[in-house]
KOLDRENTOR-371252 format. One line per 4 residues: their letters; for each residue z negated, x negated, y negated of N, C-alpha, C. Coordinates in nm, 2 decimals, m for minus. Example, Ala and Ser with C-alpha at 12.3 -4.5 7.8 and 13.67 -1.06 7.14 Angstrom:
residues 2
AS) m0.78,m1.32,0.57,m0.78,m1.23,0.45,m0.78,m1.32,0.33  m0.71,m1.28,0.22,m0.71,m1.37,0.11,m0.79,m1.29,0.00
***
This chain:
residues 118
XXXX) 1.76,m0.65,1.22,1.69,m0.65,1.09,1.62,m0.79,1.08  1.64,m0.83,0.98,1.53,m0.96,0.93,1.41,m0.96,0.87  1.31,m1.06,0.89,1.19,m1.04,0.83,1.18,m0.94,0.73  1.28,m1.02,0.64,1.25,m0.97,0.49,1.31,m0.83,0.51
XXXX) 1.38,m0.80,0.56,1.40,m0.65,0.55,1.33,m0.54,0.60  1.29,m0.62,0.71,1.11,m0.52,0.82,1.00,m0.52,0.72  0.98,m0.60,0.62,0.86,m0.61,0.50,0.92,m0.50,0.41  1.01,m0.51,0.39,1.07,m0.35,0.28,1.07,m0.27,0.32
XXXX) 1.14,m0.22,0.44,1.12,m0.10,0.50,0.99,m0.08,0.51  0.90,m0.13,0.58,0.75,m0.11,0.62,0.69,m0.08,0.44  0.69,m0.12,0.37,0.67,m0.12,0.23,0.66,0.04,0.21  0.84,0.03,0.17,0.86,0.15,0.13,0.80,0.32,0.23
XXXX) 0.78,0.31,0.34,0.73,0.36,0.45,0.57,0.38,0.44  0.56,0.29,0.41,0.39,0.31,0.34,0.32,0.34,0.25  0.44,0.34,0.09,0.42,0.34,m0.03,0.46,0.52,m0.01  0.54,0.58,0.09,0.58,0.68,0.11,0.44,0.77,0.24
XXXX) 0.40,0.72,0.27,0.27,0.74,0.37,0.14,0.79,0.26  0.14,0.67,0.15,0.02,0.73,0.07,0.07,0.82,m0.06  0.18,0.84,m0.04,0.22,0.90,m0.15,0.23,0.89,m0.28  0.31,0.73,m0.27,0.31,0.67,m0.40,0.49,0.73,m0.43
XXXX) 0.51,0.72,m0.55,0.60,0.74,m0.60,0.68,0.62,m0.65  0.82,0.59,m0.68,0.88,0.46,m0.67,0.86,0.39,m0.82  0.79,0.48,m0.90,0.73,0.36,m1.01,0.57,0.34,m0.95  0.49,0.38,m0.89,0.39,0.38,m0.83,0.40,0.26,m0.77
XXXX) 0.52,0.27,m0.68,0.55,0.13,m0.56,0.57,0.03,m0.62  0.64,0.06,m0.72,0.72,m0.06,m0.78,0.61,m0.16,m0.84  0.51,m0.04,m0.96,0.40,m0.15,m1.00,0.28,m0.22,m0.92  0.27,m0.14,m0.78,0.19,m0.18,m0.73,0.20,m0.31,m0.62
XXXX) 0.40,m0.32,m0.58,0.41,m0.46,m0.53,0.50,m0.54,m0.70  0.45,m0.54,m0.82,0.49,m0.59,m0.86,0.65,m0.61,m0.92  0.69,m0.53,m0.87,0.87,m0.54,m0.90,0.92,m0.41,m1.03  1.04,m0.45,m1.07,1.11,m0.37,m1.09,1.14,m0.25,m1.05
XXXX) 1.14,m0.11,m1.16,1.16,m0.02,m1.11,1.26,0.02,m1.04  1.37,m0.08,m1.04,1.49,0.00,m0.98,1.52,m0.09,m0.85  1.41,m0.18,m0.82,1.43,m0.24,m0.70,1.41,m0.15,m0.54  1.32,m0.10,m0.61,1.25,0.01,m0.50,1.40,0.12,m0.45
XXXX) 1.44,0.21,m0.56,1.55,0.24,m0.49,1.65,0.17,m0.42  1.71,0.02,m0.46,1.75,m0.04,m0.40,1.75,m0.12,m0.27  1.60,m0.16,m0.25,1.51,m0.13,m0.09,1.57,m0.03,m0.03  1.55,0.09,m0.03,1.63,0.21,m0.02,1.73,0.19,0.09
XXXX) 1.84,0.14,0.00,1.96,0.15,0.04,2.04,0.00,0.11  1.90,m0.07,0.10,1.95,m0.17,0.21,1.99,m0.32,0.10  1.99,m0.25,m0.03,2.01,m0.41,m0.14,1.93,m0.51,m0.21  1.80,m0.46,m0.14,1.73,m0.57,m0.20,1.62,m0.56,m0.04
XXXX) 1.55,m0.70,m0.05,1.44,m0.73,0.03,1.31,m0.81,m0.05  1.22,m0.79,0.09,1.06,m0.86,0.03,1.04,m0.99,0.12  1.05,m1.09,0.06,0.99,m1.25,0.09,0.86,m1.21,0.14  0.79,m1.28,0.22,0.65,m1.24,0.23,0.60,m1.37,0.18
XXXX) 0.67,m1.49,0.14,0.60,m1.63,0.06,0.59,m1.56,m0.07  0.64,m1.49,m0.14,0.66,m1.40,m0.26,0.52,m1.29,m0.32  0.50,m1.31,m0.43,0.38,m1.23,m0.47,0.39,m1.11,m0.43  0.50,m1.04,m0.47,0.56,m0.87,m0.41,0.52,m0.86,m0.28
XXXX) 0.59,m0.97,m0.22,0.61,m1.00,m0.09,0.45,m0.96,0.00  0.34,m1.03,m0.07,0.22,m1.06,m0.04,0.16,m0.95,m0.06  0.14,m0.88,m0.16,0.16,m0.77,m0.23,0.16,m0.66,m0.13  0.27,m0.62,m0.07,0.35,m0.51,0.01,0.26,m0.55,0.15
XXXX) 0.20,m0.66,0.18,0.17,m0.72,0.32,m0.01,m0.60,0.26  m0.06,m0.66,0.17,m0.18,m0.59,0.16,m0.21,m0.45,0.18  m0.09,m0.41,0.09,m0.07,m0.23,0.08,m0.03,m0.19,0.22  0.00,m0.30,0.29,0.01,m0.20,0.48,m0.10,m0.24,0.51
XXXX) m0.19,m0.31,0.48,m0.38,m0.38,0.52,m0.41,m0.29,0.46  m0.37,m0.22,0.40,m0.48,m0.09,0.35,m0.45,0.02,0.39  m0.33,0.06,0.38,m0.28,0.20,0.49,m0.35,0.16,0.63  m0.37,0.03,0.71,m0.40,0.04,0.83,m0.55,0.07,0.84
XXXX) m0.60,0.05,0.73,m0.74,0.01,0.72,m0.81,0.17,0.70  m0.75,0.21,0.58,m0.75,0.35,0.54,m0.77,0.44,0.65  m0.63,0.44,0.71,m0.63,0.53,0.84,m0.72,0.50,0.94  m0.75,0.40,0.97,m0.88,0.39,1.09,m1.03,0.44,1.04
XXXX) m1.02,0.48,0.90,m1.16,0.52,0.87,m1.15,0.67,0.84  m1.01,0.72,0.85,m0.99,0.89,0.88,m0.95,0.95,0.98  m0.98,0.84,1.12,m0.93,0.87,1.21,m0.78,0.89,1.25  m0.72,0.87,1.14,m0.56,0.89,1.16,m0.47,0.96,1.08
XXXX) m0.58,1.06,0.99,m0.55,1.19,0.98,m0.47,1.13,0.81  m0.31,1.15,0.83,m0.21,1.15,0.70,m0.28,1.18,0.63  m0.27,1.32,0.60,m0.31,1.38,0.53,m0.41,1.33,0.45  m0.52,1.32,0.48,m0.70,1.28,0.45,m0.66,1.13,0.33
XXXX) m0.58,1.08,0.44,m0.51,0.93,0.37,m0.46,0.97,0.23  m0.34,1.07,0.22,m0.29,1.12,0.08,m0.36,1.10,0.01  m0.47,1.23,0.04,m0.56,1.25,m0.06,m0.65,1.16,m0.11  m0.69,1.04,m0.04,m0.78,0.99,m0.09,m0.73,0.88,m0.16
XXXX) m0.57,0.87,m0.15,m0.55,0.72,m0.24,m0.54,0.80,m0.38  m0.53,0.94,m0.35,m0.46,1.03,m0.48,m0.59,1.04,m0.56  m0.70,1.08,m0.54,m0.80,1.11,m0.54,m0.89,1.05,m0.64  m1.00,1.10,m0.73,m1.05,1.04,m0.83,m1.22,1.01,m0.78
XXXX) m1.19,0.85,m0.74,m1.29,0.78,m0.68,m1.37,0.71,m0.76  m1.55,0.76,m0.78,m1.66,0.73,m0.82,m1.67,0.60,m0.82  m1.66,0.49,m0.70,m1.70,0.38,m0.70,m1.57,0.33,m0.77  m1.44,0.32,m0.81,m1.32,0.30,m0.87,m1.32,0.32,m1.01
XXXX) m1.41,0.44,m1.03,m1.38,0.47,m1.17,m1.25,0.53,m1.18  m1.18,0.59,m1.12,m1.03,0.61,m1.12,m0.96,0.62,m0.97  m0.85,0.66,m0.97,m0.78,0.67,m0.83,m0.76,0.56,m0.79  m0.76,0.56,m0.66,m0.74,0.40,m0.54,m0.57,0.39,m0.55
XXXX) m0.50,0.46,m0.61,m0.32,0.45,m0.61,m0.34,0.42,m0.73  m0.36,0.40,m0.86,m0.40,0.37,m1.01,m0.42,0.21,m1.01  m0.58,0.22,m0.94,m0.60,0.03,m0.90,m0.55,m0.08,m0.84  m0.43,0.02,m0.75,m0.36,m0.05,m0.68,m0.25,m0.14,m0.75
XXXX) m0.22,m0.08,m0.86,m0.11,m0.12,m0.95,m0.11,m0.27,m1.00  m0.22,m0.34,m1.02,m0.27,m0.45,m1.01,m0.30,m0.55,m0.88  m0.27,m0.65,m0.86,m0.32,m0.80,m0.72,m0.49,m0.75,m0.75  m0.55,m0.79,m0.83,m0.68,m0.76,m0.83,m0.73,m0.62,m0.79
XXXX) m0.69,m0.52,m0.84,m0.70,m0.38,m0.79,m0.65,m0.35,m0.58  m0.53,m0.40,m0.58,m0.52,m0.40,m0.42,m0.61,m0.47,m0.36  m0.71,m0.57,m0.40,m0.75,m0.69,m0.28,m0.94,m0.58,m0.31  m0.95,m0.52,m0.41,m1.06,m0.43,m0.43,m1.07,m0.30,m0.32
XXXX) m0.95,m0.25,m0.31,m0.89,m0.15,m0.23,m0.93,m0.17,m0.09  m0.83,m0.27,m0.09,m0.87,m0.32,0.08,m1.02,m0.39,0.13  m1.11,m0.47,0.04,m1.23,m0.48,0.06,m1.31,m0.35,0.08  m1.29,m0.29,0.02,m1.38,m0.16,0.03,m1.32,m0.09,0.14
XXXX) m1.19,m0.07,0.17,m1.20,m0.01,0.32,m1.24,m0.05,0.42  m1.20,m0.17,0.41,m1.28,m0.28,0.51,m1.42,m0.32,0.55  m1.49,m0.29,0.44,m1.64,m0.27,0.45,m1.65,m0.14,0.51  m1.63,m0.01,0.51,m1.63,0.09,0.57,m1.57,0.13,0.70
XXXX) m1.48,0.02,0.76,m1.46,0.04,0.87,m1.56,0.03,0.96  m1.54,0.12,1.06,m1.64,0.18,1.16,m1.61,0.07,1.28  m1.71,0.03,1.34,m1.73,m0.10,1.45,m1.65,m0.06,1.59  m1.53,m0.10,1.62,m1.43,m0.05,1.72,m1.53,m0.11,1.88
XX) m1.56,m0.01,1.94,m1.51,m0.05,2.13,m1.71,m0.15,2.07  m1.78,m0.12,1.99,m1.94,m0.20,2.04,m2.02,m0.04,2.02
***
């Protein structure tokens, strides 16, 4: 596998972790709807010099980030990108649909992360 094709799979594998749906994914790294099925099946890939590209790199910084503040737990993850969040105003999969909304996403899980191994 090549870069670009370990960045799509990992994408779509995460967009599928938080329980995004493939116009969910699609708006949220920026692409066309019918790219994401195509990811899929092996006919399209993600540049990581590329805004999508960059994009898709964040949305796995926030699945990792997410998960270390629920201890691991899938599930908990689903729910909370699904979930209608007070400080958001709206669901964290909603905000995500936007570069400005993902880089909001991942700051705030990031501030919440719990202090590893001190």
């Amino acid at each position: 596998m090549t870069g670009n094709q370990v960045l799509a799979h990992s994408a779509l594998r995460t967009g599928a972790l938080l329980r995004l749906s493939h116009t969910g994914l699609a708006q949220t790294l920026g692409l066309d709807q019918s790219t994401v099925p195509a990811m899929e099946q092996g006919l399209a890939e993600l540049q990581g010099d590329t805004p999508s590209g960059q994009r898709a790199l964040t949305l796995i910084n926030i699945y990792q980030a997410l998960t270390a503040n629920v201890g691991g737990d899938e599930q908990a993850c689903k729910q909370w990108v699904c979930s209608h969040n007070t400080g958001f105003v709206g669901t964290p999969a909603l905000l995500m649909q936007s570069e400005g909304g993902l880089n909001t996403v991942l700051a705030y899980l990031q501030s919440m992360e719990a202090p590893q191994g001190r």
